[in-house]
N, C-alpha and C positions, 0 to 999 in steps of 0.2 A: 766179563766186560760190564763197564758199572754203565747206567743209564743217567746220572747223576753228571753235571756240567763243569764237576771239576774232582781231583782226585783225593782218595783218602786212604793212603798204607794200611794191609791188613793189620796190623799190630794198632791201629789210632782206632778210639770212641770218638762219635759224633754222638751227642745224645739229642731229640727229639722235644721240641720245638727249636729248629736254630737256622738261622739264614745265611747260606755259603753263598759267594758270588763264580759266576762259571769262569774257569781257568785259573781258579785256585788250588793250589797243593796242598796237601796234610800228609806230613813225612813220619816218621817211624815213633812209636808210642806218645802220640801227642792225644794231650783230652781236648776238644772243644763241649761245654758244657749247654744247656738248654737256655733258649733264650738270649745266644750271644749272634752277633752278626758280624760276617768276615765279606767284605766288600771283594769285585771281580781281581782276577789276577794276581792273587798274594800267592806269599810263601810261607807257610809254618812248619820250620824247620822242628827238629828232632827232639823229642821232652818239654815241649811245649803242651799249655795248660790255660785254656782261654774261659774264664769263669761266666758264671752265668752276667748277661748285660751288659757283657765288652760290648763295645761297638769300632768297628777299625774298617777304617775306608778302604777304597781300590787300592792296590798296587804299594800295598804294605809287604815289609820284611823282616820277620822274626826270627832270629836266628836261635841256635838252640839252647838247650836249657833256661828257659823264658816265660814266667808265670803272668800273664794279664788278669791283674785280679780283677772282681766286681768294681765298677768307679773309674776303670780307664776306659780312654777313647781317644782312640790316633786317629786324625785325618789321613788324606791320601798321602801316598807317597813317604810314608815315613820306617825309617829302618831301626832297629832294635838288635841292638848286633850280640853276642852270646854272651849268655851267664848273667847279662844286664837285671835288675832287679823294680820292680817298680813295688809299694805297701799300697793300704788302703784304711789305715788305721792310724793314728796318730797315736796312743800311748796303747796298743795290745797289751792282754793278759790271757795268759791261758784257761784261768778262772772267771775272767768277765766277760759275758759275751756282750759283744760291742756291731753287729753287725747294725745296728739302726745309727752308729755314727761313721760311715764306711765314706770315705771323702772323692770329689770326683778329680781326677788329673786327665789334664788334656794335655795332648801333643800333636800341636797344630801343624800341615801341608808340609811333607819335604825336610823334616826335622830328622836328622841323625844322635841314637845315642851308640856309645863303643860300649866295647866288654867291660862287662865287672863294674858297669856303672849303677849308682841306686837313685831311684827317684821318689821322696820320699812325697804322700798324698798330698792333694790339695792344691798343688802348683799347677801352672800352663808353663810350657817348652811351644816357644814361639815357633813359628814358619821359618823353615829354613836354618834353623838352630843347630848348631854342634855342641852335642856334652860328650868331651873327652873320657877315654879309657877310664877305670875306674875312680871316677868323679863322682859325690858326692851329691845330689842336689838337693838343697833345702828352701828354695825360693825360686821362685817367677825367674824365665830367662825369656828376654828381648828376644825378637826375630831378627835370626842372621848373626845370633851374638855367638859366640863361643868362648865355654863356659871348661876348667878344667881344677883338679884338687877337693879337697875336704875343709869345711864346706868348698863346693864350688862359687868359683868365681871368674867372672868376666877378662880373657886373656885374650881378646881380639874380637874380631867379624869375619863371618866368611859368606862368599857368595852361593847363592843358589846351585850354581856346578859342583861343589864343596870344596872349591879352591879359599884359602886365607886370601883376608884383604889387605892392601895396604890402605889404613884409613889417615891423611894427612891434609884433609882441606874440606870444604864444604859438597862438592862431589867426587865420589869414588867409583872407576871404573876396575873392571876384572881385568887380572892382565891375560887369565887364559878365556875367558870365553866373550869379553865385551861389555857385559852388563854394566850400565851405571846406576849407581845409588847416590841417594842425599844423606847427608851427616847432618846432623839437626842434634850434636851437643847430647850425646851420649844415647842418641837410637838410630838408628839407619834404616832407611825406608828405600824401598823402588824409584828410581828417579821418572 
């Protein structure tokens, strides 16, 4: 019985300095490396690889085969759904080492990505963002926008519940949970 405030599969490394939050899981050979911080209540699901300096808020979901390199940082609530891919290097070489240009990507509050998706360095994935199944992202996504293809591109909005919106006037309500948002001509915001 572990003394520890949240749990970690015999087959998972934690390595020493690193900050777990209590009622966190670490599921079957995943590495969490030194110096990363995993907020309260996550999931890190199975072959997952949290490099040293992640930073990822409460009530995060990584699903499996999931590397967070050095330079990301999710907010709360954000889901990572399998096989999704994020870099941290803009032009890699096996022969150059590049670790002093390693870029930061944020993925702000409540932002969803699907499987097979890549999110390449340097970008913010806004609050409450959907990047589609294997999408592509090479640029900034609005909050609430949903984003799908190679490159990705803006194919709607979705509300905070993760229902699509219908956006056709200057306020937009959810038809399944209520929410209304303002339309302000190509960003949408909390009304």
């Amino acid at each position: 019985m572990s003394d520890k405030p949240y749990f970690v599969h015999e087959s998972s490394y934690v390595d020493e300095p690193c900050a777990i939050g209590e009622g966190t899981k670490i599921w079957h050979f995943s590495h969490v490396m030194k110096d990363s911080v995993i907020g309260r209540r996550c999931n890190i699901g199975q072959n997952v690889v949290v490099s040293p300096g992640v930073r990822m808020g409460d009530n995060c979901k990584v699903q499996n085969n999931v590397s967070l390199y050095t330079g990301v940082i999710l907010e709360e609530h954000v889901f990572c759904g399998p096989s999704m891919v994020f870099t941290n290097v803009v032009n890699p070489r096996s022969e150059v080492i590049r670790k002093d240009e390693y870029k930061t990507t944020l993925v702000k509050r409540g932002a969803s990505i699907g499987a097979n998706a890549t999110v390449v360095c340097g970008i913010t994935i806004g609050s409450y963002a959907f990047v589609g199944a294997g999408a592509v992202v090479t640029r900034d996504v609005a909050d609430f926008a949903l984003v799908v293809g190679n490159p990705a591109r803006r194919a709607g909005w979705m509300c905070r519940c993760g229902i699509k919106l219908r956006v056709d006037g200057a306020v937009v309500r959810c038809a399944a949970c209520g929410t209304a948002y303002k339309n302000h001509g190509g960003a949408l915001s909390l009304a």
